[in-house]
C-alpha positions in Angstrom: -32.2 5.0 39.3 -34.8 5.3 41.9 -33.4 6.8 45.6 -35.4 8.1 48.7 -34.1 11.1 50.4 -35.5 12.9 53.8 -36.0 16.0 54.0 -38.0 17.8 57.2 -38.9 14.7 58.6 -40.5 13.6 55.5 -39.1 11.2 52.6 -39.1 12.0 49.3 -38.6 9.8 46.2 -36.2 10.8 43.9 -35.5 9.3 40.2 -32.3 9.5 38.0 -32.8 9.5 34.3 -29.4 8.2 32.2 -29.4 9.8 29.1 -27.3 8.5 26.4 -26.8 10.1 23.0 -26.9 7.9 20.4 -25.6 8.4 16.8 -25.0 6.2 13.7 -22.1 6.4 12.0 -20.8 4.9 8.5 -17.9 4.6 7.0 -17.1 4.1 3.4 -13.6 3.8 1.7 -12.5 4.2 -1.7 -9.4 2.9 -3.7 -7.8 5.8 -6.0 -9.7 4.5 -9.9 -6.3 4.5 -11.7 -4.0 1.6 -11.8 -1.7 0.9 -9.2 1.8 0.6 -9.7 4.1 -1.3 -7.1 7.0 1.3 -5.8 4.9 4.2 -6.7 2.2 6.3 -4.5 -1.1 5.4 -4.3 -4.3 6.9 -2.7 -7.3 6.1 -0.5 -10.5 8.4 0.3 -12.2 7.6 3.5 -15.7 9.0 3.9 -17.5 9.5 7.3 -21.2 10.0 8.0 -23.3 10.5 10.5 -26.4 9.3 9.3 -28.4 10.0 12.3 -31.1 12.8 11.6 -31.5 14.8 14.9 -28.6 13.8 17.0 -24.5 14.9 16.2 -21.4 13.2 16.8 -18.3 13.8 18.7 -15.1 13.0 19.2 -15.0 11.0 16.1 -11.8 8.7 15.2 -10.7 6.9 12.4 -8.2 4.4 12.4 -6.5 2.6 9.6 -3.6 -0.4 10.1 -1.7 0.1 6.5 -0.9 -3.3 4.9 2.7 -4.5 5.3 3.1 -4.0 1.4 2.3 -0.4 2.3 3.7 2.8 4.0 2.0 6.3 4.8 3.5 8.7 2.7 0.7 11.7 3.6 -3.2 12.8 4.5 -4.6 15.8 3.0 -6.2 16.2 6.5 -3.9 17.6 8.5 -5.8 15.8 12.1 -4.2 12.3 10.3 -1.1 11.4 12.5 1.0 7.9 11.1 2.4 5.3 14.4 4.0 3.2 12.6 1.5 1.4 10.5 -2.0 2.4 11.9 -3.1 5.8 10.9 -5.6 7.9 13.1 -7.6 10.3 12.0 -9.8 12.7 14.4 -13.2 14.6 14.0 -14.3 17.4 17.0 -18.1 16.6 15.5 -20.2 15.6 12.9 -23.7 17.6 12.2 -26.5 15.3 11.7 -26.4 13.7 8.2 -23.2 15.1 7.3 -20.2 13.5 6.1 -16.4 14.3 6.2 -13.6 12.3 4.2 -9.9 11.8 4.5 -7.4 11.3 1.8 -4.4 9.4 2.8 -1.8 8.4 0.1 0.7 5.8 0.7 3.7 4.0 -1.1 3.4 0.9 -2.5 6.3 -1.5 -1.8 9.0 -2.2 -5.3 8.4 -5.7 -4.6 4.9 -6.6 -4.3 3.9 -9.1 -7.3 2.5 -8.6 -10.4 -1.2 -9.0 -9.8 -1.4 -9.5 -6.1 -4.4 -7.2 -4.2 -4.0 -5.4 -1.5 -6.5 -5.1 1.3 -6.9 -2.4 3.2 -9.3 -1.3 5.8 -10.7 1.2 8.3 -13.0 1.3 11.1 -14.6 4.3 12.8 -15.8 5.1 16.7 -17.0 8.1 18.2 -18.0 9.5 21.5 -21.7 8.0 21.4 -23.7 5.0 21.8 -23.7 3.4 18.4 -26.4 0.5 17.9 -25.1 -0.3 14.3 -21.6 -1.4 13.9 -22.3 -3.2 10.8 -21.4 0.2 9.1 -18.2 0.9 11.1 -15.7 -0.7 9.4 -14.8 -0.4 5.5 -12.0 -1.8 3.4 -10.7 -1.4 -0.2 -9.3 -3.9 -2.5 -6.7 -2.9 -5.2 -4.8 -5.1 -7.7 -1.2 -4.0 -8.0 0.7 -4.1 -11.4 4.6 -4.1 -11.8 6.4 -1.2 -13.6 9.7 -2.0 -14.6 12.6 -0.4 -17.4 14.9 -3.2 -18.2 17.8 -1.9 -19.9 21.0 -3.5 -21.5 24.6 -2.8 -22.2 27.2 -5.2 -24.0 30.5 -3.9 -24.1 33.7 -5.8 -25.5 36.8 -6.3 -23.2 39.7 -4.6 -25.3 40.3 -2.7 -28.5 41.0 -5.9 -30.8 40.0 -9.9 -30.4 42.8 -12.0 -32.1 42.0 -14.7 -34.3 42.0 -18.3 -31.9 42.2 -16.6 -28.5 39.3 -16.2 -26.2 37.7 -12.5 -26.3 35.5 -11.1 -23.3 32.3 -9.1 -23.6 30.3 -7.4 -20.5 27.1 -7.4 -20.3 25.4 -4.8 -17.6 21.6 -4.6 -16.8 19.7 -2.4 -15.3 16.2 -1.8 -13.9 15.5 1.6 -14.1 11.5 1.4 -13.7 9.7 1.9 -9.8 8.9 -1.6 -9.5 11.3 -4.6 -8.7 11.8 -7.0 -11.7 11.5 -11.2 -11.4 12.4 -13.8 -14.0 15.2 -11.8 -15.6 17.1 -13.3 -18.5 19.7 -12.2 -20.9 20.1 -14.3 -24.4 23.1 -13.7 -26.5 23.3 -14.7 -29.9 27.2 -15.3 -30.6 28.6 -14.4 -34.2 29.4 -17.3 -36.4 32.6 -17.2 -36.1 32.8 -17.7 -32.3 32.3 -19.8 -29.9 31.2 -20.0 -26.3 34.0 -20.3 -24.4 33.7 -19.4 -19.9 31.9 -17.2 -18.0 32.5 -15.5 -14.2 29.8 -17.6 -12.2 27.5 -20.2 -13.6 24.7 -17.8 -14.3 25.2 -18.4 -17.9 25.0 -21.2 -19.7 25.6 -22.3 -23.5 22.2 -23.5 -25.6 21.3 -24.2 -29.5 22.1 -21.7 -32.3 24.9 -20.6 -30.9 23.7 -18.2 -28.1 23.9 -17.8 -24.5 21.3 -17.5 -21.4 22.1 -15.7 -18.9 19.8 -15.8 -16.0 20.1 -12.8 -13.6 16.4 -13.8 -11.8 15.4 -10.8 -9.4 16.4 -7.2 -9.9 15.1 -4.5 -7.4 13.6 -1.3 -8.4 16.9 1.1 -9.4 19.4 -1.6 -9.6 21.4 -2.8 -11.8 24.1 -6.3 -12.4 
């Protein structure tokens, strides 16, 4: 900015020079390679670089909004701070041409569906004038798989059955895998010499060959019925 000042009866010019530093900064992000497992913890890798070649960065921040699927269970870096479901992350500086990467982990909700991705991104900002913002924001995709431990238990209702009388089994089942369970069904096949005769609720219902279904549906993570 140009200005005129006087000084001893004379004026002067004077010009102002706005400098501005200037850095570009990328950001890459990268899912954990092994499978991902709904209910169980899973980790990301955020990479920073400044890939300007004279001039450094400062006050460098990182934010990441978590999926809803998704909850922060850590960061190896202990300038990562959770608020609800955003994560920041904070960098004093970054030398020019250098990078610096954050490992968050985070738990993947029981009931997310067999096969469904989640999406997750990042974006970066930083102290100084950036020109390419193309490069500020990364994401990760993952595919998440179910992990489930379906257990049974069939137990009879008394010491003896009687010969023309009804007898009652129970049946109990449990999930005992990390992941919530869908489409649950129990088939009984019936000895010969009985007969289906009533059952608590109408989750069960008679069908050929003298067996049973049973259809229990959804069964969280740790549960049983």
């Amino acid at each position: 900015a140009a200005g005129a000042n006087e000084i001893g009866g004379q004026v002067t010019d004077e010009l102002q020079t706005l400098v501005v530093r200037e850095a570009d900064l990328a950001i890459g992000k990268v899912a954990d390679p092994g499978p991902a497992y709904a209910g169980q913890d899973f980790s990301y890798t955020i990479t920073v670089t400044n890939t300007d070649t004279a001039v450094s960065a400062a006050g460098i921040v990182v934010t990441d909004t978590l999926p809803d699927s998704t909850s922060y269970v850590s960061a190896v870096d202990a300038s990562c701070n959770p608020n609800g479901s955003t994560v920041t992350c904070t960098l004093a500086e970054l030398a020019p041409l250098a990078s610096h990467s954050f490992v968050l982990t985070v738990n993947i909700s029981p009931s997310v569906a067999q096969g469904e991705v989640i999406t997750n991104t990042a974006w970066v900002a930083a102290d100084v004038y950036d020109d390419d913002l193309t490069n500020n924001v990364a994401e990760a995709a993952v595919s998440v798989n179910r992990l489930t431990d379906l257990t049974i238990t069939k137990d009879g209702v008394g010491a003896t059955a009687t010969a023309g009388e009804t007898y009652t089994y129970e049946f109990r089942v449990s999930n005992n895998g990390d992941s919530d369970a869908s489409g649950v069904v129990v088939t009984d096949t019936l000895p010969v010499s009985m007969s289906f005769a009533s059952t608590a609720g109408d989750s069960c219902v008679p069908i050929p060959d003298n067996k049973v279904r049973c259809t229990i549906g959804d069964l969280d993570a740790q549960d049983f019925q």
